[in-house]
N, C-alpha and C positions, 0 to 999 in steps of 0.2 A: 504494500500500500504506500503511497507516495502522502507528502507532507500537509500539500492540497487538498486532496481528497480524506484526510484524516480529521483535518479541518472543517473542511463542509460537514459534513458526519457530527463533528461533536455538536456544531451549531444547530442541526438539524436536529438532533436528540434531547436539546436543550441543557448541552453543559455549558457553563461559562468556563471562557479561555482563558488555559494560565499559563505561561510564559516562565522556565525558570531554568537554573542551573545552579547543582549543589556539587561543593567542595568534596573532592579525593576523600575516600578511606571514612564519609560519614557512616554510621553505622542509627540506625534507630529499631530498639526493641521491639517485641510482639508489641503491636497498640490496634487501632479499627479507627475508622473515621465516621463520620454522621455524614457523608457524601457517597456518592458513590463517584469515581476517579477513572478517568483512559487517560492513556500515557501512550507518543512517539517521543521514542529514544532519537535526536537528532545528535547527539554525539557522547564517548565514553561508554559507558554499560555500569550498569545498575543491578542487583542479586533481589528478584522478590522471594520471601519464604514463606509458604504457604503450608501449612499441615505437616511440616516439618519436612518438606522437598522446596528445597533452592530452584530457584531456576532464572539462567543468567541471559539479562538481553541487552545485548547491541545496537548501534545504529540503525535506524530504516526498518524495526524492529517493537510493537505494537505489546501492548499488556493494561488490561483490566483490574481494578479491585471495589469490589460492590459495596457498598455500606453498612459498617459491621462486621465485615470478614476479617477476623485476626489476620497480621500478617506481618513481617519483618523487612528493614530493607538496610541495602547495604551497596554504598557505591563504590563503584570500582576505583581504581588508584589513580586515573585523571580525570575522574570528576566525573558529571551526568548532565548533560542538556536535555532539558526533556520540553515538548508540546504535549501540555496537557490539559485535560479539563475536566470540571466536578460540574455533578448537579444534585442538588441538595431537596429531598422525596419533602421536606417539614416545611416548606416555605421559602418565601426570601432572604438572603442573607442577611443575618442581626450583627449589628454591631458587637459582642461577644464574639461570635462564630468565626469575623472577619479578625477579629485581635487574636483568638485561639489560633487560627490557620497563620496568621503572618508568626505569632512565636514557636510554636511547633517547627516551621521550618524557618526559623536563624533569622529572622530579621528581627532590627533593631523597631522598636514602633513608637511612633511621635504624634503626638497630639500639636494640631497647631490652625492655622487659619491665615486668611490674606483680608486686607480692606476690600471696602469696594472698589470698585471701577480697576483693581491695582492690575497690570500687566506687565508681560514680561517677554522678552525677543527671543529670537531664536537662540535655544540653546541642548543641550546633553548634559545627561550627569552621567559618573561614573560608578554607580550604582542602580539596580533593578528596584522600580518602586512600585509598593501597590496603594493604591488612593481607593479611602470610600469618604463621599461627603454625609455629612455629619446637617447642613443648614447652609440655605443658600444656593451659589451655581457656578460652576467654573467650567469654560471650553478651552478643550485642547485641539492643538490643533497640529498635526503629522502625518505626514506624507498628503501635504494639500486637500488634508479631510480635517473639518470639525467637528467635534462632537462634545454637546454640554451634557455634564452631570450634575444631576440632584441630587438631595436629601434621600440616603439609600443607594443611590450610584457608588458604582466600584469600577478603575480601571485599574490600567498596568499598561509603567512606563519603561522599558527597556531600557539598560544601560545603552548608549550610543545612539539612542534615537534621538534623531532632533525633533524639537518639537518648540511652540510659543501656547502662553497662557493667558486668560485672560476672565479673571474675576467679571460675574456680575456686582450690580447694583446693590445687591446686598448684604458683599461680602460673601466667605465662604470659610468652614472652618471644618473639620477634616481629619480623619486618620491617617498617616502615611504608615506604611513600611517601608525600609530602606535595608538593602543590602547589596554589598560589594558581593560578587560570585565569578570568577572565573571555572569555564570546563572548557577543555577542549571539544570542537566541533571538525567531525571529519568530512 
């Protein structure tokens, strides 16, 4: 299955898109998640343990975990790229659920907010961010697409993306996750 078509698929099934890449040699215990999760391996390799059988996938390389299903992981020694995405059987994303999922997986999380009208030019960070707003609106705007988020909206800003911002009138105040992540991509 190609990276496109894995894509169409999640959005079609109604998972929301996650974008990430975890650090060499992380190891995370038997745990289950309240989502159910698909994952394209786009670079490194990743160990899921399931029922006490490992099983290890690579690049260009597809894996499932339902909500609920105990299960262990364990990434290989240059790290994991993965396209993935959750969709969540209880409702919409809560505020909780969003702070649980950024600290489970290493990110730093910041409570913070912008004035109104406040904007900002083209620019990248060098760090993977996830944004939910909290009150108020902010568009972003990358790869000559904009798109505003509300109260309850959640993106993701990839490190290296450019992109510019631009508060509403209201202000906007907001969760971030932030994290630095290098994996190689083959």
């Amino acid at each position: 299955m190609k990276k496109a078509e894995f894509e169409a698929d999640l959005r079609r099934e109604g998972y929301r898109i996650v974008n990430s890449s975890v650090k060499p040699n992380l190891i995370a215990p038997n745990h289950c998640h309240d989502f159910d999760a698909k994952a394209y391996v786009l670079g490194g390799e990743i160990t899921i343990t399931r029922d006490n059988k490992p099983t290890i996938f690579h690049a260009g390389q597809c894996f499932e975990v339902p909500a609920g299903c105990m299960h262990a992981e364990h990434v290989g020694p240059e790290g994991v790229a993965l396209l993935s995405g959750r969709r969540r059987n209880g409702g919409p994303l809560t505020r909780e659920a969003f702070e649980s999922d950024l600290r489970r997986e290493g990110f730093e999380v910041v409570h913070g907010g912008q004035k109104p009208c406040f904007s900002e030019e083209l620019h990248a960070h060098d760090f993977d961010a996830r944004i939910m707003v909290l009150s108020g609106d902010i568009t972003i705007v990358r790869d000559n697409k904009a798109e505003t988020f509300r109260a309850g909206d959640h993106c993701e800003i990839a490190a290296g993306c450019q992109h510019t911002a631009q508060v509403g009138p209201e202000g906007v105040a907001y969760i971030v996750g932030k994290a630095c992540r290098q994996a190689s991509i083959n």
